[in-house]
C-alpha angles and dihedrals in degrees: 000000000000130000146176135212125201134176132193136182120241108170159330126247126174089344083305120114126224109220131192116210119197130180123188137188134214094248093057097265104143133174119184112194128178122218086218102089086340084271100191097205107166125044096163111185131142127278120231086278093049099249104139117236138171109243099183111103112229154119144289104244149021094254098060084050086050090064103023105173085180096047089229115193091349140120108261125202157012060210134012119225130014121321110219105258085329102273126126133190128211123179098328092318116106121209127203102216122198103269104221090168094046116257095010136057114241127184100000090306130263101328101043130145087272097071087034119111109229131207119243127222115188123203111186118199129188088256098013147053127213119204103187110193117200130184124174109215115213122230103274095262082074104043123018094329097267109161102230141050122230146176118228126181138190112209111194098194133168092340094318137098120219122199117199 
């Protein structure tokens, strides 16, 4: 199968660029991610009748992305859903997290996965692409006060996306 990467460019930000990245088959298949939140906003596949549409809500430009109330197409966290008033409690030790959703945390806050810029690897295969997204997630007093660091990563490979 043959397929075909592109990247573009869409816009800086803070000395940081917000790059597309589109593969598309042979067959029509196409996926469209951006490194900023890992937004997927193009999953383009045939219908039953075999007209190709694109079946990811979103929106029309970068700028709206770039805001998302709805997190459209991102990577939420570091939680999904609300938080209760945002406050947390780990062994014994509470922690006042940003409330984004007053009075409650959702979707990791303000600052969430979702705004961050990720870095792209890209693994290219005789009949695949792999777009590897990484972040690094600073200890909580940093960013929204949660207590640990991790490492999460988005694979698109082979036409699916693999959270883990």
């Amino acid at each position: 199968m043959v397929m075909n990467l592109t990247k573009t460019l869409l816009k800086n930000i803070d000395n940081k660029e917000i790059i597309s990245y589109n593969v598309r088959f042979d067959n029509g298949f196409e996926v469209e991610i951006l490194n900023l939140g890992g937004i997927i906003t193009k999953i383009i596949t045939p219908d039953k009748n075999g007209n190709l549409e694109n079946i990811v809500v979103g929106y029309k430009d970068i700028e709206s992305y770039i805001q998302n109330p709805s997190y459209f197409g991102a990577i939420i966290g570091r939680t999904s859903g609300r938080i209760c008033e945002g406050k947390i409690s780990i062994d014994g030790v509470d922690y006042d997290l940003a409330k984004n959703y007053n009075p409650h945390q959702g979707h990791g806050g303000d600052k969430g996965f979702n705004s961050k810029i990720w870095d792209v690897k890209i693994l290219e295969e005789e009949n695949n692409v792999i777009l590897k997204l990484i972040v690094f997630s600073a200890v909580f007093l940093l960013q929204w006060t949660y207590p640990i660091y991790k490492y999460r990563e988005r694979v698109f490979y082979k036409k699916w996306l693999v959270l883990f």
